[in-house]
PDB file of N, H, CA, C and O in Angstrom:
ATOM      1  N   UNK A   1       0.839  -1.182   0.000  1.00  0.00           N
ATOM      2  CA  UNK A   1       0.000   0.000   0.000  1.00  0.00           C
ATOM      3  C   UNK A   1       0.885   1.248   0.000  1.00  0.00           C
ATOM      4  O   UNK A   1       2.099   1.040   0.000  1.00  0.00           O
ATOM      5  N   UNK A   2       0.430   2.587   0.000  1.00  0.00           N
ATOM      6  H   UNK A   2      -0.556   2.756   0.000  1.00  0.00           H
ATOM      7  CA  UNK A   2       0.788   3.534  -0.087  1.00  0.00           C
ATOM      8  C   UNK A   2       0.708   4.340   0.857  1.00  0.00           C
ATOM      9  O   UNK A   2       0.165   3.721   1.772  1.00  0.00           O
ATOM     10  N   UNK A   3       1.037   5.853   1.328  1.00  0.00           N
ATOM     11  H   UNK A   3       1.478   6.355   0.585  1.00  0.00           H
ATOM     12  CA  UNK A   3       0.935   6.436   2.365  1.00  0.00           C
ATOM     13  C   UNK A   3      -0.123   6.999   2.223  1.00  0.00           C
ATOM     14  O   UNK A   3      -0.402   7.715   1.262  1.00  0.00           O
ATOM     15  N   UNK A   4      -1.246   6.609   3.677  1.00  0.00           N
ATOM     16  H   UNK A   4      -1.019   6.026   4.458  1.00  0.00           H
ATOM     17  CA  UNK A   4      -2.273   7.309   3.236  1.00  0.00           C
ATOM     18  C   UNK A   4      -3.594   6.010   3.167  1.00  0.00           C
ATOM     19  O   UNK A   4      -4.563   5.963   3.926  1.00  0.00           O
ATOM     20  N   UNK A   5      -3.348   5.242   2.276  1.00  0.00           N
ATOM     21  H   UNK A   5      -2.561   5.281   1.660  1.00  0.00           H
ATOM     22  CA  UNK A   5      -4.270   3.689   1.906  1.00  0.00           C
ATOM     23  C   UNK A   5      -4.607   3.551   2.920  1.00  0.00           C
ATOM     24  O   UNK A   5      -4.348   4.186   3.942  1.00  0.00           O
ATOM     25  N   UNK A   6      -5.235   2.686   2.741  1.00  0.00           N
ATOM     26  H   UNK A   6      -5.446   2.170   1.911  1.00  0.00           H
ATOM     27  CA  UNK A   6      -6.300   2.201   4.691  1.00  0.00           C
ATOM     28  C   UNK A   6      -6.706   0.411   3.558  1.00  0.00           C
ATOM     29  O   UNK A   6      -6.420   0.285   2.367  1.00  0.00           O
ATOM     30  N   UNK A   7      -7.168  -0.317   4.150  1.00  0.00           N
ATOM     31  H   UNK A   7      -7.400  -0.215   5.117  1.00  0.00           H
ATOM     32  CA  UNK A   7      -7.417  -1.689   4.101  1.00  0.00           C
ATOM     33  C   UNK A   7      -8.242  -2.395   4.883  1.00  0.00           C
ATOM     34  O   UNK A   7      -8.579  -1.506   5.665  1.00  0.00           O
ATOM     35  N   UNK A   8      -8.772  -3.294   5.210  1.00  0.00           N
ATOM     36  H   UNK A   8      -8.498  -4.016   4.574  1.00  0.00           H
ATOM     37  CA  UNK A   8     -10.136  -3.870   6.231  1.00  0.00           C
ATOM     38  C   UNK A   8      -8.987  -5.251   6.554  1.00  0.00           C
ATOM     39  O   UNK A   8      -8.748  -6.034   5.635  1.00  0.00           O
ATOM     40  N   UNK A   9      -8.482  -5.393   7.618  1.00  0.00           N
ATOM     41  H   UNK A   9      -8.676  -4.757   8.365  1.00  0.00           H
ATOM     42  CA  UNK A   9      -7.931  -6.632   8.099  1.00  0.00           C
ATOM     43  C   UNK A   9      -8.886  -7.617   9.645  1.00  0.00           C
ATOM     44  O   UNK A   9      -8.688  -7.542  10.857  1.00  0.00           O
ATOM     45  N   UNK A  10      -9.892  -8.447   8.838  1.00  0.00           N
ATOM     46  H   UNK A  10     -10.053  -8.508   7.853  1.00  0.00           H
ATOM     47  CA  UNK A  10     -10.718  -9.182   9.514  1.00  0.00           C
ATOM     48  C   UNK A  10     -10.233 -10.482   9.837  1.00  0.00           C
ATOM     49  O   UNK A  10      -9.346 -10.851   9.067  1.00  0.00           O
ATOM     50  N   UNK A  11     -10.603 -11.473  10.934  1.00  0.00           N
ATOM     51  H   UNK A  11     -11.324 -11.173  11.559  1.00  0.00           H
ATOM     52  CA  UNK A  11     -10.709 -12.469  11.106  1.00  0.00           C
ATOM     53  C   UNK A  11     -12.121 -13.242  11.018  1.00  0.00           C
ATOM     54  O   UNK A  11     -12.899 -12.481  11.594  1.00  0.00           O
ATOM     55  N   UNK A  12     -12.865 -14.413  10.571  1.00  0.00           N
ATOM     56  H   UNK A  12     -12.233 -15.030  10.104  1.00  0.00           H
ATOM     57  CA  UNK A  12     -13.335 -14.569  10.268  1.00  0.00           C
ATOM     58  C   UNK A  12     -14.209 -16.091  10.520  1.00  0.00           C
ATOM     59  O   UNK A  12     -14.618 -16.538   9.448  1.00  0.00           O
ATOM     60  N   UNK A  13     -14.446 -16.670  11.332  1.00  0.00           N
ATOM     61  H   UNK A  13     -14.114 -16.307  12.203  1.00  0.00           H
ATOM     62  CA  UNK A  13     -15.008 -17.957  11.903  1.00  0.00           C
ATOM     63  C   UNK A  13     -15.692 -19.113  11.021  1.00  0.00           C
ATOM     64  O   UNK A  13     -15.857 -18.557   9.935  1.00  0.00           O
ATOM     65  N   UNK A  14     -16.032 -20.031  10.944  1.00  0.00           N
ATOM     66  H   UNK A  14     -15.898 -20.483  11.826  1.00  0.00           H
ATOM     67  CA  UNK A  14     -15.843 -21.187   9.937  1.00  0.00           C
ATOM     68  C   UNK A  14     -17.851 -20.894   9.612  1.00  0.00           C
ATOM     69  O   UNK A  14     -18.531 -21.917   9.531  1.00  0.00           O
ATOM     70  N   UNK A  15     -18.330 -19.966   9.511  1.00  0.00           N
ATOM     71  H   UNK A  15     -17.778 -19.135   9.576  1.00  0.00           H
ATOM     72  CA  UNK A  15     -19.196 -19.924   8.999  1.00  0.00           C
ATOM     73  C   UNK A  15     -19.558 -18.622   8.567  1.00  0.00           C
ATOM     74  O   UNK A  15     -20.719 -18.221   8.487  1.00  0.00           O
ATOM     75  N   UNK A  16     -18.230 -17.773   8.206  1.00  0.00           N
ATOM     76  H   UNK A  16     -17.287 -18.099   8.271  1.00  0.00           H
ATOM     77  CA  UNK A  16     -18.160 -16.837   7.671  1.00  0.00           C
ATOM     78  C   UNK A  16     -18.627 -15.273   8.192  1.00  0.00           C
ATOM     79  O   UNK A  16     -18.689 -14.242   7.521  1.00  0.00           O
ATOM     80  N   UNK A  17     -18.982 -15.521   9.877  1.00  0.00           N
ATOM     81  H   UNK A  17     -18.932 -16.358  10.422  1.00  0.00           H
ATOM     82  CA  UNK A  17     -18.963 -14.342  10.632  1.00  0.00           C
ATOM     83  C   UNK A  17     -17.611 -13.781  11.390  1.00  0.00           C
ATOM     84  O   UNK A  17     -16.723 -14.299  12.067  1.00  0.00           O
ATOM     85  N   UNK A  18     -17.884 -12.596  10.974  1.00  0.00           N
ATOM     86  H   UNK A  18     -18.605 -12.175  10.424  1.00  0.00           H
ATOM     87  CA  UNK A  18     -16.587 -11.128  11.248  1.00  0.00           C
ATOM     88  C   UNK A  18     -16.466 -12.187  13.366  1.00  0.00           C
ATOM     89  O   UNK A  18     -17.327 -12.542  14.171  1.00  0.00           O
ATOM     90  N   UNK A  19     -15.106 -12.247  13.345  1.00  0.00           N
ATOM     91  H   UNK A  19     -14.406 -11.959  12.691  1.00  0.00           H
ATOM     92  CA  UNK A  19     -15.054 -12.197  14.527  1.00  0.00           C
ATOM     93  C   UNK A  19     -14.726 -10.957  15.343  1.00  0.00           C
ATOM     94  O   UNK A  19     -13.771 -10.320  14.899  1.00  0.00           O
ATOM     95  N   UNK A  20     -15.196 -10.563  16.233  1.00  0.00           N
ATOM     96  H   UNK A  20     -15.971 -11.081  16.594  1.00  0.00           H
ATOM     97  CA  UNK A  20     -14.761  -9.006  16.799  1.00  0.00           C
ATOM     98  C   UNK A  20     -14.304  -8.941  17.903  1.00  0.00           C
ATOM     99  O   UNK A  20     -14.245  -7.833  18.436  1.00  0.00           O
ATOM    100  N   UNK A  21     -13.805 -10.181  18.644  1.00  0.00           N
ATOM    101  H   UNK A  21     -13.852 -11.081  18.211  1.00  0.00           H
ATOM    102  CA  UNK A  21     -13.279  -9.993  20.472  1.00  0.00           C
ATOM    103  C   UNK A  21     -11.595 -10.330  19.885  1.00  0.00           C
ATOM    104  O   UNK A  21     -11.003 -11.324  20.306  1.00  0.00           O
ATOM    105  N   UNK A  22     -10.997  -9.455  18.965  1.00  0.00           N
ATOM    106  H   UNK A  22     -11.477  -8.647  18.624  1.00  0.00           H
ATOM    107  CA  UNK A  22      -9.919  -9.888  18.772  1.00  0.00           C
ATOM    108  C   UNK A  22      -9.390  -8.311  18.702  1.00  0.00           C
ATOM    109  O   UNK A  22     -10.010  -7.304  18.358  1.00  0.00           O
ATOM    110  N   UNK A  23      -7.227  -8.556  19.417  1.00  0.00           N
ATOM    111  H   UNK A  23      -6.724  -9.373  19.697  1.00  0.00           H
ATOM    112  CA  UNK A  23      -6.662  -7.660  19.776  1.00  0.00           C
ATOM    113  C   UNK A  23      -5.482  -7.434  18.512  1.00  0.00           C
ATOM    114  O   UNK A  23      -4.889  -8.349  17.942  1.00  0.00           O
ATOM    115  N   UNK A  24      -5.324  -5.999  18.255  1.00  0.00           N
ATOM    116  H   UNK A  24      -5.806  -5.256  18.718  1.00  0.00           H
ATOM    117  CA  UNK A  24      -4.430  -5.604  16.942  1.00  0.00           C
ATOM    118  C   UNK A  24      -3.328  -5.394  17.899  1.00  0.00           C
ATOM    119  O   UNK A  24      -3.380  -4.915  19.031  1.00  0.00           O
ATOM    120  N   UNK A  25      -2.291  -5.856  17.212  1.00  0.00           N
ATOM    121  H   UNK A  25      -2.249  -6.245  16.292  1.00  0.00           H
ATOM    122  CA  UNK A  25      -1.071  -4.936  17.815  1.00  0.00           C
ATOM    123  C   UNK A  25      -0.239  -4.814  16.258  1.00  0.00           C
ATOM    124  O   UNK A  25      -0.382  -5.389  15.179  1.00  0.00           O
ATOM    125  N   UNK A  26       0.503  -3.965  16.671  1.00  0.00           N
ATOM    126  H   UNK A  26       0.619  -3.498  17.548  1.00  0.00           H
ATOM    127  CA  UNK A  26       1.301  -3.120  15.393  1.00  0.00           C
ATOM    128  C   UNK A  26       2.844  -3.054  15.990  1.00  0.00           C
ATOM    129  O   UNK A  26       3.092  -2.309  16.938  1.00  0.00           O
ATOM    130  N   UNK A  27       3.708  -3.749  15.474  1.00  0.00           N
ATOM    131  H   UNK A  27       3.507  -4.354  14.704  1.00  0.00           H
ATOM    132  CA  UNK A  27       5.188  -3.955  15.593  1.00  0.00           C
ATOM    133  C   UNK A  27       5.911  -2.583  15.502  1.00  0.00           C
ATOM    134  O   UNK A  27       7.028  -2.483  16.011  1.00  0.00           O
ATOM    135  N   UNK A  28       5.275  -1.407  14.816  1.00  0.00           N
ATOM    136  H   UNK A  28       4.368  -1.488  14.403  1.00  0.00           H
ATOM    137  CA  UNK A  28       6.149  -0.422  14.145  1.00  0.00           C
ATOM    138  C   UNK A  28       4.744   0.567  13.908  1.00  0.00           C
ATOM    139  O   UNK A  28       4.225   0.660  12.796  1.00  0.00           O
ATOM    140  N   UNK A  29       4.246   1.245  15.048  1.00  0.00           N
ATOM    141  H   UNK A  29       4.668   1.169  15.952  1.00  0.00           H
ATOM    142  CA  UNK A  29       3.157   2.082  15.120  1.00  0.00           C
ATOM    143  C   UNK A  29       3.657   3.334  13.847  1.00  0.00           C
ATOM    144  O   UNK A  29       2.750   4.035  13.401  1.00  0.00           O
ATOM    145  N   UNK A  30       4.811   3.513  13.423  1.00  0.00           N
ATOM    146  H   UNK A  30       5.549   2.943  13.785  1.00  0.00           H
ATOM    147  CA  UNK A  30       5.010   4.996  12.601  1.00  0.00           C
ATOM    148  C   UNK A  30       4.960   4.522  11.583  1.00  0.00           C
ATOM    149  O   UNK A  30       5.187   5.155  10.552  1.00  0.00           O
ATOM    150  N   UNK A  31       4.547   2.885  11.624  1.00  0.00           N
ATOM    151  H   UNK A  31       4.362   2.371  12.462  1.00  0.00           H
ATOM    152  CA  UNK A  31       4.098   2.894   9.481  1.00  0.00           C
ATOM    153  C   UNK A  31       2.833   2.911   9.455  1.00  0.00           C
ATOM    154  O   UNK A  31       2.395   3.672   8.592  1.00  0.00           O
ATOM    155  N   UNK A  32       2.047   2.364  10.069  1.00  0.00           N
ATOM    156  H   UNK A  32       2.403   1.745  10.770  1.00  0.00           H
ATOM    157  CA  UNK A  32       0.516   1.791  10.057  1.00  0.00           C
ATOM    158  C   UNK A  32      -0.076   1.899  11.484  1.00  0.00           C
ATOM    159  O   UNK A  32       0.489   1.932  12.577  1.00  0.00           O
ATOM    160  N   UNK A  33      -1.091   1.936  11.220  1.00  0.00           N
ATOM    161  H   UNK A  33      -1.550   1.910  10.332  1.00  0.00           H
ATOM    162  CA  UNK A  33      -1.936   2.281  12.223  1.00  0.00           C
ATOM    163  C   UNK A  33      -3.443   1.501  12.203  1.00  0.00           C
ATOM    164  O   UNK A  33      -4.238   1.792  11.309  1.00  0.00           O
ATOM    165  N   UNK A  34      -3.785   0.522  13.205  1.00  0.00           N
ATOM    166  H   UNK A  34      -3.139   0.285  13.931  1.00  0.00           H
ATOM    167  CA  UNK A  34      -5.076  -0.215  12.943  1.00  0.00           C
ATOM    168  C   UNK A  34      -5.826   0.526  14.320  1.00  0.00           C
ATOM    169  O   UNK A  34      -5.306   1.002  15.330  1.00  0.00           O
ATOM    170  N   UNK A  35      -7.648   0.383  13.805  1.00  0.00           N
ATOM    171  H   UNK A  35      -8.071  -0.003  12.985  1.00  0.00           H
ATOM    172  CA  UNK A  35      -8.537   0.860  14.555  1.00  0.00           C
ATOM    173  C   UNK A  35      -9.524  -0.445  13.934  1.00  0.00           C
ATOM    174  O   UNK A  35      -9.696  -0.741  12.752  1.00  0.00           O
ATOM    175  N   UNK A  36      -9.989  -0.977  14.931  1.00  0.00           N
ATOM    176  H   UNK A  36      -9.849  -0.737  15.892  1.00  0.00           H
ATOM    177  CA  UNK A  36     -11.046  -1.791  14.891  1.00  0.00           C
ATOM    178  C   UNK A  36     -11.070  -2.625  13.461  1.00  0.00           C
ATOM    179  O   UNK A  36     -12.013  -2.663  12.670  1.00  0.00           O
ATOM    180  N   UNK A  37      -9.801  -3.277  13.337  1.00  0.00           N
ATOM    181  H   UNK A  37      -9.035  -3.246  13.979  1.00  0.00           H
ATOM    182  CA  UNK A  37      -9.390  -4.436  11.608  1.00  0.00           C
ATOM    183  C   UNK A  37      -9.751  -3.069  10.284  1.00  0.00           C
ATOM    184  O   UNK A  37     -10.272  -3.267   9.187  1.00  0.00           O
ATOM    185  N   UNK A  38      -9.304  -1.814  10.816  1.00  0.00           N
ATOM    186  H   UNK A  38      -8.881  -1.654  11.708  1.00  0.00           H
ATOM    187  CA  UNK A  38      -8.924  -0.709   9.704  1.00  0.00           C
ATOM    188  C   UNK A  38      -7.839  -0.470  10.020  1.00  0.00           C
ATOM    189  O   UNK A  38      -7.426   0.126  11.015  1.00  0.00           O
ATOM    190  N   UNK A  39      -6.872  -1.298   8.493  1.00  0.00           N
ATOM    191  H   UNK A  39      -7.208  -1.782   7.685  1.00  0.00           H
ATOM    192  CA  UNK A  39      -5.169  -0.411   8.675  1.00  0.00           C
ATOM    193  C   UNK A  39      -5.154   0.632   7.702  1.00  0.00           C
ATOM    194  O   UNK A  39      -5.693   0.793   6.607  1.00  0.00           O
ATOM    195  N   UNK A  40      -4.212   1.434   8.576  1.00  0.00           N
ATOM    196  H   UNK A  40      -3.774   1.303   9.465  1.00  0.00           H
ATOM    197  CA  UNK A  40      -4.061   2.864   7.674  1.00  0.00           C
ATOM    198  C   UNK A  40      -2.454   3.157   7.488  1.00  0.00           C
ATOM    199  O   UNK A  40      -1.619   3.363   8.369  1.00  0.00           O
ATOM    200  N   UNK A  41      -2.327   3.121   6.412  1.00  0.00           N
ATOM    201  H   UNK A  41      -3.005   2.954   5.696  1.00  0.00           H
ATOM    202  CA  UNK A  41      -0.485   2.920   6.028  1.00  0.00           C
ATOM    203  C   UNK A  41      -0.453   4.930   6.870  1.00  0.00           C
ATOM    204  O   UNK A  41      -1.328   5.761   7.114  1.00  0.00           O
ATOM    205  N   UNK A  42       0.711   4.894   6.992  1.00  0.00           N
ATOM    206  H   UNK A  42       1.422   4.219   6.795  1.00  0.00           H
ATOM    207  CA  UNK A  42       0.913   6.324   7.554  1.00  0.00           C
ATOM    208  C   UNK A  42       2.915   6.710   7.177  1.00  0.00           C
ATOM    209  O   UNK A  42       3.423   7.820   7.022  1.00  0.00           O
ATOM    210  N   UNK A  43       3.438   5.675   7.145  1.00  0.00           N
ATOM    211  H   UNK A  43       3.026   4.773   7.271  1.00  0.00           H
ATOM    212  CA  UNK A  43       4.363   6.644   6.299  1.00  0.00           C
ATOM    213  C   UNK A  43       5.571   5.043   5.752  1.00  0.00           C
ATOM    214  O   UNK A  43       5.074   3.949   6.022  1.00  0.00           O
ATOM    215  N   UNK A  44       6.463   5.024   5.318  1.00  0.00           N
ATOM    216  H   UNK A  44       6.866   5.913   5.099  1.00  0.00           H
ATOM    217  CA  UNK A  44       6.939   3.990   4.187  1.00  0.00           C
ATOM    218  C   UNK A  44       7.642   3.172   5.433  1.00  0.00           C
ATOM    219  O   UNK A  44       7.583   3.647   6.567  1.00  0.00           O
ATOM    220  N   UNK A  45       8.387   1.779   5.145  1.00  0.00           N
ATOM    221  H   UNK A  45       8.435   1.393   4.223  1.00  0.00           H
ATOM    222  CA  UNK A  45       8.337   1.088   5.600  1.00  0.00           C
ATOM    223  C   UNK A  45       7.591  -0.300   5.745  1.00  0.00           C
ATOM    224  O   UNK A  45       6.390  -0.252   5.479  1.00  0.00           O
ATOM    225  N   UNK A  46       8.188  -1.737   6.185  1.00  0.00           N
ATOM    226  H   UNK A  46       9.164  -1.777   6.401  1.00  0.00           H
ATOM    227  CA  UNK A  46       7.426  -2.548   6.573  1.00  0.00           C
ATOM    228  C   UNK A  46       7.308  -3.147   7.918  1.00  0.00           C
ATOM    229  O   UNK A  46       8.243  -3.443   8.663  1.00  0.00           O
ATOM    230  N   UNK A  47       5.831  -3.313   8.174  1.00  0.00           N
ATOM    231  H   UNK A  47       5.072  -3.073   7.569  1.00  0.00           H
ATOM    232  CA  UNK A  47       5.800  -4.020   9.605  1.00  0.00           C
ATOM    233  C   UNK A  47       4.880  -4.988   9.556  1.00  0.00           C
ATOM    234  O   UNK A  47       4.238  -5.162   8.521  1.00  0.00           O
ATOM    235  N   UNK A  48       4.660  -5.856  10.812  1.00  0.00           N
ATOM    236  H   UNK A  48       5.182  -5.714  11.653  1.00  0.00           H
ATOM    237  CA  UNK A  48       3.825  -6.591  11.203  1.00  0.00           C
ATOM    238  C   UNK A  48       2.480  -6.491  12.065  1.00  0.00           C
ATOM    239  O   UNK A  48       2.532  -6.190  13.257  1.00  0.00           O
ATOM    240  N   UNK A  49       1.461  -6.715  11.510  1.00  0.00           N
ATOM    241  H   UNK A  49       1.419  -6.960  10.541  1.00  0.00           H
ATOM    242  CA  UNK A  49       0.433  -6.717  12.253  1.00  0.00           C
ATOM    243  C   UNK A  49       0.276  -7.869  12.933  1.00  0.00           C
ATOM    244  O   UNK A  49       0.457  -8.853  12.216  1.00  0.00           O
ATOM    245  N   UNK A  50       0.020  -8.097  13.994  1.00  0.00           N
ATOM    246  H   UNK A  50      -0.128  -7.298  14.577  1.00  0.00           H
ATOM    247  CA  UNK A  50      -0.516  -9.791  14.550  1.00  0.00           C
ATOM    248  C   UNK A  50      -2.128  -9.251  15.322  1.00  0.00           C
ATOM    249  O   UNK A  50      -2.493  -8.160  15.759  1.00  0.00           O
ATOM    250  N   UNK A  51      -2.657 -10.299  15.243  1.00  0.00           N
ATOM    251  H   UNK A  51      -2.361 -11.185  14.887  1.00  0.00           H
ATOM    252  CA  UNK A  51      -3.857 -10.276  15.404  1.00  0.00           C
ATOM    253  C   UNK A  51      -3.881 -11.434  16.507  1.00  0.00           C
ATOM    254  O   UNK A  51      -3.174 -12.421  16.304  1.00  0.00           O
ATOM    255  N   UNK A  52      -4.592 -11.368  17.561  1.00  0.00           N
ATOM    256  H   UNK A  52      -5.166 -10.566  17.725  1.00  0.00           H
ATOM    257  CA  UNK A  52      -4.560 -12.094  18.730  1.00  0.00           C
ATOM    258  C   UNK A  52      -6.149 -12.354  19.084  1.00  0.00           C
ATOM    259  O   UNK A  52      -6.884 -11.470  19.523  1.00  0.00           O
ATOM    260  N   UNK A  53      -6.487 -13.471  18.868  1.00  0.00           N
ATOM    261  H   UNK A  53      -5.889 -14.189  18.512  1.00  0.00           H
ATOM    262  CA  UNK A  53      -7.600 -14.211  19.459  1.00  0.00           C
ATOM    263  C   UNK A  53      -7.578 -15.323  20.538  1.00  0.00           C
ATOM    264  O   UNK A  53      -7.490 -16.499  20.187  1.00  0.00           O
ATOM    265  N   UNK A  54      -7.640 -15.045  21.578  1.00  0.00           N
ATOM    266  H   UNK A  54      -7.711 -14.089  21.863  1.00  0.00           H
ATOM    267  CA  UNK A  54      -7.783 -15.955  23.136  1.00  0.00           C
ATOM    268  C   UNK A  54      -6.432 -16.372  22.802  1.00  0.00           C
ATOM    269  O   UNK A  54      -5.657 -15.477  23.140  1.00  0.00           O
ATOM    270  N   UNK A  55      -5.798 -17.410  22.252  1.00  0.00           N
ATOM    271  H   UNK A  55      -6.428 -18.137  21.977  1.00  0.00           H
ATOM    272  CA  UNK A  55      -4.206 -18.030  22.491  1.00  0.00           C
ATOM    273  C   UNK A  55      -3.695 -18.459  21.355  1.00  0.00           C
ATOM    274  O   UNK A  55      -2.658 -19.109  21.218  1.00  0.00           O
ATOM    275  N   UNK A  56      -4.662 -17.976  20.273  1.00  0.00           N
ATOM    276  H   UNK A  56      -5.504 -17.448  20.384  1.00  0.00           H
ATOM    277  CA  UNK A  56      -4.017 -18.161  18.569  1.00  0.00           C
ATOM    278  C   UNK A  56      -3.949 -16.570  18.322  1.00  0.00           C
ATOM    279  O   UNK A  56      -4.477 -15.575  18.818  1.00  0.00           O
ATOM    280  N   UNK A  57      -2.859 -16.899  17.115  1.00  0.00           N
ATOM    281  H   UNK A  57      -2.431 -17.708  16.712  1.00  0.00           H
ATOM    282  CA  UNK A  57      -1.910 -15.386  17.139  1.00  0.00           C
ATOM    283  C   UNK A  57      -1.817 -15.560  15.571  1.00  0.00           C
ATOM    284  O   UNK A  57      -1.747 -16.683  15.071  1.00  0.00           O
ATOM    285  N   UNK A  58      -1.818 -14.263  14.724  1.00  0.00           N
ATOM    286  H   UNK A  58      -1.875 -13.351  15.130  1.00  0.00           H
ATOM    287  CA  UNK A  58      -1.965 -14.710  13.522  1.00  0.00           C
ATOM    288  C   UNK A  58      -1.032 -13.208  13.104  1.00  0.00           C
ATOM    289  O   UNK A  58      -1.061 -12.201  13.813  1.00  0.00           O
ATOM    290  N   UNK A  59      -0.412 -13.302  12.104  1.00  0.00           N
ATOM    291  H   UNK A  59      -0.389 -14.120  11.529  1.00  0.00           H
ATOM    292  CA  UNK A  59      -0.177 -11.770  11.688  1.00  0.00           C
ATOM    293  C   UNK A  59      -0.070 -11.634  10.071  1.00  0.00           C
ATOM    294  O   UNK A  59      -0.580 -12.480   9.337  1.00  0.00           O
ATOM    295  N   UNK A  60       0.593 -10.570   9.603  1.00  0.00           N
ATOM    296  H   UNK A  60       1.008  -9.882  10.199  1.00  0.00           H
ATOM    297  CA  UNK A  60      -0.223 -10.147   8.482  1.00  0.00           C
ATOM    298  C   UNK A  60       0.854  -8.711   8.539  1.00  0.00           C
ATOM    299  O   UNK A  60       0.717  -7.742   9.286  1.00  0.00           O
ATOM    300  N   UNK A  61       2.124  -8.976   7.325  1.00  0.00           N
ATOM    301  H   UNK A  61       2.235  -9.763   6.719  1.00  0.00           H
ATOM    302  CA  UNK A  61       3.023  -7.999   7.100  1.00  0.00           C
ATOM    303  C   UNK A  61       2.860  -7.010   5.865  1.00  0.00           C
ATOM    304  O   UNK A  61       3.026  -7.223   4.664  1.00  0.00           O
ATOM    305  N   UNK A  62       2.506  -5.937   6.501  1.00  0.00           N
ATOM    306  H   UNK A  62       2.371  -5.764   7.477  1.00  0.00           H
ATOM    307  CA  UNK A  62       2.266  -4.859   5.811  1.00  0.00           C
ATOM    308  C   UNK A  62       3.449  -3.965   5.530  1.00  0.00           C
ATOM    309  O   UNK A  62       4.238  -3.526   6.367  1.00  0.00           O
ATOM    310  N   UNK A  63       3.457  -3.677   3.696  1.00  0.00           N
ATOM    311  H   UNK A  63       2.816  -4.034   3.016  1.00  0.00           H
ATOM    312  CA  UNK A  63       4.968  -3.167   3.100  1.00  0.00           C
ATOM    313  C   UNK A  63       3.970  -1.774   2.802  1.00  0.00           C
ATOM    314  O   UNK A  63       2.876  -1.884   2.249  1.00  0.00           O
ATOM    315  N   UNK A  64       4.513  -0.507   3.243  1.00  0.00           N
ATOM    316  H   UNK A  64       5.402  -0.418   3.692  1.00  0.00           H
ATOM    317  CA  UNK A  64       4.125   0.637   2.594  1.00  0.00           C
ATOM    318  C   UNK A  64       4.936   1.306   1.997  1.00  0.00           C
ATOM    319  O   UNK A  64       5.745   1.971   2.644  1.00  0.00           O
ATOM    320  N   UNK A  65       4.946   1.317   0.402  1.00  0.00           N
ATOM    321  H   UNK A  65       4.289   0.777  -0.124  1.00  0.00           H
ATOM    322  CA  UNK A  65       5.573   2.032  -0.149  1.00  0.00           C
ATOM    323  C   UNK A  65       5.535   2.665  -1.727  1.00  0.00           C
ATOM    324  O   UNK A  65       6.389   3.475  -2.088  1.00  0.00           O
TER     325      UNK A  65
END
């Protein structure tokens, strides 16, 4: 993505409902920025998002540039 882009990063349960009791964390807060599974690239660089549900951990590396 680009500086600026935004994206929808969901998790998703085996019958195709949005799961929502799940925690964002962001490795490198000065590239990207998530609010409620909305990432928003914010300046170049790559980082990692992980996404944390009860004791499964999932992530999702975001390149902005």
């Amino acid at each position: 993505v680009k500086p600026g882009e935004s994206f929808s990063l969901y998790l998703y349960d085996s019958n195709g409902q949005r799961i929502s009791d799940v925690t964002y964390t962001v490795a490198d807060p000065t590239i990207c920025e998530v609010t409620d599974g909305y990432v928003k690239a914010t300046a170049y660089g790559t980082t990692t998002v992980t996404i944390t549900y009860y004791t499964l951990t999932f992530e999702c590396i975001v390149r902005v540039n």
